[in-house]
C-alpha positions, -999 to +999 in steps of 0.1 A: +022-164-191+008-129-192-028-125-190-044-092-205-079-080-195-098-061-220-133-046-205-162-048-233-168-016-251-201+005-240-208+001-279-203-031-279-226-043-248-255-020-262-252-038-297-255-070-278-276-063-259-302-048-285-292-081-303-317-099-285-347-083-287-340-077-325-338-113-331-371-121-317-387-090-332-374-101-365-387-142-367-420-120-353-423-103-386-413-132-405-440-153-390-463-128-399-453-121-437-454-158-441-492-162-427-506-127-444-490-134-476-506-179-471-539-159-466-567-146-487-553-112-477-521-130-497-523-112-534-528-073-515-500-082-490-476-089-519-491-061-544-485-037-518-450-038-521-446-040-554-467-007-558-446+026-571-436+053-553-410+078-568-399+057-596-397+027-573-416+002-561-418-003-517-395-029-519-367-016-540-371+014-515-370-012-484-342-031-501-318-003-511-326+027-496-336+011-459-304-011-464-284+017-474-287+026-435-282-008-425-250-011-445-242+022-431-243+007-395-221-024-406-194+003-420-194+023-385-194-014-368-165-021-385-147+011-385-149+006-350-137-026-352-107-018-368-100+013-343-106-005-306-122-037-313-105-071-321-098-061-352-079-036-343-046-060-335-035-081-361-028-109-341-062-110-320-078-102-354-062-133-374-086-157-356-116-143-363-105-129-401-093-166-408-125-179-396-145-156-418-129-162-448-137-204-441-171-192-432-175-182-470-153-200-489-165-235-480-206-229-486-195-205-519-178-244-527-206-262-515-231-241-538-208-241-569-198-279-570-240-285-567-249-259-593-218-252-614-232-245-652-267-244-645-291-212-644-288-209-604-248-210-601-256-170-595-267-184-562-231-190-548-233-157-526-262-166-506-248-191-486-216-172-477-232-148-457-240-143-417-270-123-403-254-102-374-287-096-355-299-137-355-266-150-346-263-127-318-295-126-308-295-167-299-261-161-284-282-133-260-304-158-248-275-180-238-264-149-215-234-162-191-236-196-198-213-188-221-177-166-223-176-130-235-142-138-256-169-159-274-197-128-277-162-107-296-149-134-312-185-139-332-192-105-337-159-101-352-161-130-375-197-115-384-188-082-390-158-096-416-182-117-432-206-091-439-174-074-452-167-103-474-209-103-486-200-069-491-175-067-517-192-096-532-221-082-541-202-052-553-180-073-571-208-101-587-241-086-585-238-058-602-260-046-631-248-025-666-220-005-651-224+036-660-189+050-655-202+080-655-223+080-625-200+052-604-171+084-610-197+109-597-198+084-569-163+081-561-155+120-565-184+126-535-166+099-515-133+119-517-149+151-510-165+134-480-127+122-470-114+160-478-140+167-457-127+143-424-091+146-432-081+181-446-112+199-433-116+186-400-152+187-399-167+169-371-204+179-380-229+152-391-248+166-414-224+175-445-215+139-442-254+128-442-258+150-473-229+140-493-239+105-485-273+109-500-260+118-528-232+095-532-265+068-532-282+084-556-251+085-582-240+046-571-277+036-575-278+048-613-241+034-619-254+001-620-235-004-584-253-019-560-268+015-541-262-005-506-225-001-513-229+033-505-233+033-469-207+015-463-183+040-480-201+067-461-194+053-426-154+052-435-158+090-445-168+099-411-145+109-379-138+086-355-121+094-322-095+066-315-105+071-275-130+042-272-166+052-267-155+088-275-191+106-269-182+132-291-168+114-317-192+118-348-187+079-357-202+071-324-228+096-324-239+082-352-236+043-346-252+055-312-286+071-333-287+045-356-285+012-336-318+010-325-337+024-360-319-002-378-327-033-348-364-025-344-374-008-376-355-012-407-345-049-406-381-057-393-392-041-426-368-055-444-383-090-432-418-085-438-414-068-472-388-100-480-402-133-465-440-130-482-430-161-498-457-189-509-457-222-497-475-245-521-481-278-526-450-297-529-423-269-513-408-297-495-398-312-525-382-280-535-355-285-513-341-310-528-332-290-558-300-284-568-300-245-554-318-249-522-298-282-511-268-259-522-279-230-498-294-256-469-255-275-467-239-244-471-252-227-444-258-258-419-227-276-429-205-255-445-204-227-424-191-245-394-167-268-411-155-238-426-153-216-396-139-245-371-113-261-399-100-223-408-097-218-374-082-246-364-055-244-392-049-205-380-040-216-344-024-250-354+003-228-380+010-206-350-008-172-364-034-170-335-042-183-302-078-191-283-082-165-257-079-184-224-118-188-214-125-203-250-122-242-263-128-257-298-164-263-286-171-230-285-159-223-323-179-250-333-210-234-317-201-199-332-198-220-365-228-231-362-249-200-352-226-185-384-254-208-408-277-184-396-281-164-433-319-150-432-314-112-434-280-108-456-287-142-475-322-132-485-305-098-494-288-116-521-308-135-532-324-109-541-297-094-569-288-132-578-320-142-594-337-108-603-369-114-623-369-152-614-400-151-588-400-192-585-362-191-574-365-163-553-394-180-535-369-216-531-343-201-520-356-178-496-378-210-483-343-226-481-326-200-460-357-198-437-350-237-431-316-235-429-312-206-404-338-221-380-316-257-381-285-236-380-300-213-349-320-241-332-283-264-338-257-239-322-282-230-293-284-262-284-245-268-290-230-241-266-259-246-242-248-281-235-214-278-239-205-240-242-201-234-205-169-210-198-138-225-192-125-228-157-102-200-162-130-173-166-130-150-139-155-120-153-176-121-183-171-086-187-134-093-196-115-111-220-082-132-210-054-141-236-028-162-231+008-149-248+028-172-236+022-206-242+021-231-274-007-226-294-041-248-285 
């Protein structure tokens, strides 16, 4: 048996660690939306982001311009991933990539079979998605109770399912396509690779620039403008020496982290989750598209998660780190139903126009990420103590040896 010790990234432990104070920062603002916009100040709360500014109204700026950035931080997360970070072995990687993929395919399933034919079958994206900040946030507050492999392991699997929201939206949620402007797009991306890889340039700001306007050109190709960011964050340099200072990835990743925490996503909540509860809302979850999102995000994202996981190890393509059990992927599972910011997100470009579904579904997703939080708290702080292996929650153990788990 050969046990390899990994210290946590200095990224990684101050993105965790701003996790939790961005969680609670973030139900904050979505208490308050929800009260102002139940008040008499309601109507001004909700016309004030619908008012016009530039061509747009304060919510299409919030939702992709604001997100743009946020999108952008997922890319450089991941990038990072990819370099140093599980991802960055296929074999450690499998586990969480597997996982992923069950944490979207079964509540996509879920969704469909509910709403399959009907006006709301657009909804089948909302569900699939993980919101980063929340599910890391309540794992925060767990603190040592339970193992670091478990902290990686769930940031992995949310990073890859933000991926998989990602390419989804791209791929289904996109308006009239202008060829045009989405080749405009593209030609700025290469110019920002030329840039990295032929030029060399390890300054910010050309990058910065040319991703402006690669947002402008994919917001008037009919492309999701989000999308964007993401393709920006894989134009910049990245040193492969972990927590490179001067690397401009993690210059960058290092500027943005708290911004995004403590300003943009609370904006994005409190221009988002104004939603109207009247008379009868509880009976609104019984609809075909809010049961859809509430099972798929309570229920099908830890079957999926655990049962994908399970298979992965079971087939011999991954094994548990050492200081991990199948509680603890259950838990992660759970705190995986936690949808709020990327599942309101979609919402959002699934039922465009259609104010009543919007305000379901995002009532759904409120429910379902509280269960889904309050659920896997409760799970790994019961039963999600570390393993008697664990030596150091500041390292990860794996076992190469043995028979799969």
């Amino acid at each position: 048996m050969i046990r390899i010790e990994r210290p946590l990234s200095l990224s990684f432990k101050e993105f965790f660690a701003s996790s939790k104070a961005g969680g609670i920062i973030l139900i904050l603002c979505t208490i308050l939306s929800l009260s102002v916009a139940n008040s008499t100040l309601g109507p001004a709360w909700l016309g004030f982001w619908h008012q016009y500014v530039a061509g747009l109204s304060i919510e299409h700026w919030v939702n992709d311009a604001l997100m743009a950035i946020f999108f952008l931080l997922i890319g450089l997360e991941l990038k990072r991933e990819l370099v140093n970070g599980e991802l960055s072995d296929l074999r450690n990687a499998m586990l969480p990539m597997l996982a992923a993929a069950g944490g979207i395919a079964v509540p996509a399933l879920i969704h469909f079979g509910l709403n399959a034919g009907t006006a709301t079958q657009a909804g089948v994206g909302i569900p699939m998605a993980t919101d980063i900040a929340f599910a890391l946030g309540v794992l925060a507050l767990l603190g040592s109770r339970v193992p670091a492999s478990l902290k990686i392991f769930l940031t992995a699997l949310a990073v890859m399912d933000d991926l998989g929201a990602i390419v989804v939206i791209a791929l289904f949620y996109t308006a009239e396509l202008s060829f045009l402007y989405l080749l405009g797009a593209l030609a700025v991306f290469a110019g920002l690779l030329a840039l990295n890889r032929v030029l060399r340039v390890m300054a910010l700001l050309p990058y910065i620039a040319g991703g402006a306007l690669m947002w402008f050109l994919m917001l008037e190709s009919g492309v999701h403008a989000t999308i964007a960011g993401v393709l920006l964050a894989f134009t910049i340099p990245y040193s492969s020496r972990e927590d490179d200072a001067q690397s401009p990835s993690h210059r960058l990743e290092h500027i943005l982290h708290k911004p995004v925490t403590f300003l943009i996503l609370p904006i994005f909540a409190l221009a988002n989750t104004g939603i109207i509860i009247g008379a009868g809302w509880e009976t609104e979850l019984l609809s075909a598209n809010s049961l859809g999102i509430i099972l798929g995000l309570v229920a099908g994202k830890p079957v999926g998660i655990f049962l994908f996981s399970f298979a992965a190890v079971a087939l011999g393509l991954c094994r548990l780190p050492l200081d991990l059990a199948w509680r603890h992927i259950l838990g992660a599972g759970l705190l995986g139903g936690i949808g709020f910011t990327m599942s309101i997100f979609i919402t959002n470009l699934a039922f465009v126009g259609a104010g009543d579904t919007i305000n379901a579904s995002k009532m759904a997703i409120l429910v379902a990420s509280l269960v889904a939080g309050v659920a896997g708290f409760t799970w790994l702080k019961l039963l999600g103590g570390p393993l008697a292996t664990d030596r150091d929650t500041d390292t990860l153990d794996f076992e190469a040896d043995e028979a799969p788990r």
